[in-house]
C-alpha positions as a Python dict, from the first residue, in 0.01 Angstrom:
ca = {
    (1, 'X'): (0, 0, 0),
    (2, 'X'): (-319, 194, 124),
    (3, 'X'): (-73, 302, 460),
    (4, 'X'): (198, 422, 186),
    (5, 'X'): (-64, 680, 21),
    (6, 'X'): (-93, 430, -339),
    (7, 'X'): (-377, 546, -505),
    (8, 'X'): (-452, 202, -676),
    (9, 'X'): (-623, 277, -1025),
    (10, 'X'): (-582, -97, -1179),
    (11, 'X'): (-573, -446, -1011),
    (12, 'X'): (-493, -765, -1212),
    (13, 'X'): (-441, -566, -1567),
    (14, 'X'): (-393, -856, -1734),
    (15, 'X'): (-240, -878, -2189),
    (16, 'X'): (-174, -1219, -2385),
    (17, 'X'): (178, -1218, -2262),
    (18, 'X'): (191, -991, -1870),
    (19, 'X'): (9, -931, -1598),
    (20, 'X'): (25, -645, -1351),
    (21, 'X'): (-101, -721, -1006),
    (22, 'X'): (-114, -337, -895),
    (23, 'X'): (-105, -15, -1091),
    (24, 'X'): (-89, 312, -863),
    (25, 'X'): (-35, 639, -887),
    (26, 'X'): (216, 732, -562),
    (27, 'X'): (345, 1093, -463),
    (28, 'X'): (736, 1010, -424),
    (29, 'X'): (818, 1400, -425),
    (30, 'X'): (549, 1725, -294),
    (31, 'X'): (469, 1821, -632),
    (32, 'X'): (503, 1475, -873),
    (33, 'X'): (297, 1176, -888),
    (34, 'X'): (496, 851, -1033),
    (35, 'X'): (326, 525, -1162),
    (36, 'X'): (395, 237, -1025),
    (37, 'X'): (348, -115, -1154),
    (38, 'X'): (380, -327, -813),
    (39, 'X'): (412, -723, -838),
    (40, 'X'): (277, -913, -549),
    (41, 'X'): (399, -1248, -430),
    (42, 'X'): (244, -1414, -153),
    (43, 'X'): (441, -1750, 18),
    (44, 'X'): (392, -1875, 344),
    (45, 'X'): (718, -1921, 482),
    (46, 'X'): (987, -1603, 497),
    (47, 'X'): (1267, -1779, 289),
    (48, 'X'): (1304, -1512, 51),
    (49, 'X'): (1155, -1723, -202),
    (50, 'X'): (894, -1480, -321),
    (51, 'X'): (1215, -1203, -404),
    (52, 'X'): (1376, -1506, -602),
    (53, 'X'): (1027, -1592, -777),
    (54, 'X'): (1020, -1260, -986),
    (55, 'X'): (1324, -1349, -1218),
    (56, 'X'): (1437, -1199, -1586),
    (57, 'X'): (1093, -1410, -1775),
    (58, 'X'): (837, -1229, -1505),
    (59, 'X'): (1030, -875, -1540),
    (60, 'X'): (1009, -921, -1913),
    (61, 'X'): (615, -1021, -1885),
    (62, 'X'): (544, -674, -1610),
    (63, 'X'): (745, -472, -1859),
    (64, 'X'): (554, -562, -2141),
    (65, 'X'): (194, -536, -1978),
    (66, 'X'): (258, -190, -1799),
    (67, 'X'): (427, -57, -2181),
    (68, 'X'): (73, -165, -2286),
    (69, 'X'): (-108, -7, -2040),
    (70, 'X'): (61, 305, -2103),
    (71, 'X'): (-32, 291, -2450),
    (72, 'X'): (-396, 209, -2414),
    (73, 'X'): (-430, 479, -2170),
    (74, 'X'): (-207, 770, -2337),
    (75, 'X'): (33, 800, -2084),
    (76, 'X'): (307, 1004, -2213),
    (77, 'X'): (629, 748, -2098),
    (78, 'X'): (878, 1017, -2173),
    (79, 'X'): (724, 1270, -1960),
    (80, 'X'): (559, 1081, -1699),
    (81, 'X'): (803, 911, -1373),
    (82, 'X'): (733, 531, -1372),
    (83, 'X'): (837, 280, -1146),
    (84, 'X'): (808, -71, -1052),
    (85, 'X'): (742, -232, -758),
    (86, 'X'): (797, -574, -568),
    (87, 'X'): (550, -662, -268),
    (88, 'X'): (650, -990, -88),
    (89, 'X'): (396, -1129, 138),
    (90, 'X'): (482, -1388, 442),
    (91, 'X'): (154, -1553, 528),
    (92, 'X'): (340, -1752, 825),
    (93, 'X'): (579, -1489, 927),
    (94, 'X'): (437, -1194, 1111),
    (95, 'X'): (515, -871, 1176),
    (96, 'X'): (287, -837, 1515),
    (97, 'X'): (259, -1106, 1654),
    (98, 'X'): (-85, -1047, 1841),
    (99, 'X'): (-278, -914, 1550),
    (100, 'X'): (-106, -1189, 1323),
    (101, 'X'): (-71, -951, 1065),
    (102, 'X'): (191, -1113, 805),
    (103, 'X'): (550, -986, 735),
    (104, 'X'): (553, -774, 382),
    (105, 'X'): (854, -660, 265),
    (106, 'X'): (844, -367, -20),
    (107, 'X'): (1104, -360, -264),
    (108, 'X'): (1190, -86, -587),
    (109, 'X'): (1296, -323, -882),
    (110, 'X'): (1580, -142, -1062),
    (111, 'X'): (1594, -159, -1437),
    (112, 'X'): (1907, -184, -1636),
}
């Protein structure tokens, strides 16, 4: 994320009901800034498990926290670009192998 040019504001915003792993502000055009609420799974093995582990329940429970967080911190939803964010994390599968650094994969979660 830091590579990407996230400013992270929030980690681990967490309501009865949701949790947000990351919440970052993220420059997707020169002049506008878009939140982002970014889920993070970590597994160990790249099986695509960690894309299947954020289903319809876990949407419903990010949804619900970031709508909160918008409220508590008079964020303006109508005027204001939000997205939000999948980060899958492969402990065992790496994407140097000399520096061991683990595969992530980065994916925009699409709303309906």
């Amino acid at each position: 994320m830091i590579d990407k040019k996230y400013n992270i504001i929030f980690r681990n915003y967490l309501i009865k009901g949701g949790e947000i792993d990351i919440i970052a502000w993220h420059k997707k055009q020169a002049d506008t800034n878009t939140l982002c609420f970014i889920e993070v799974k970590t597994r160990k093995y790249d099986d695509g498990s960690a894309e299947r582990a954020t289903g319809k329940q876990k949407l419903n429970h990010l949804f619900r926290a970031a709508k909160k967080y918008c409220i508590e911190n008079n964020i303006d939803t109508n005027h204001t670009p939000i997205q939000f964010e999948q980060v899958s994390v492969y402990t065992n599968a790496y994407t140097n192998e000399k520096t061991k650094q683990p595969k992530i994969a980065h994916f925009i979660i699409t709303v309906d």
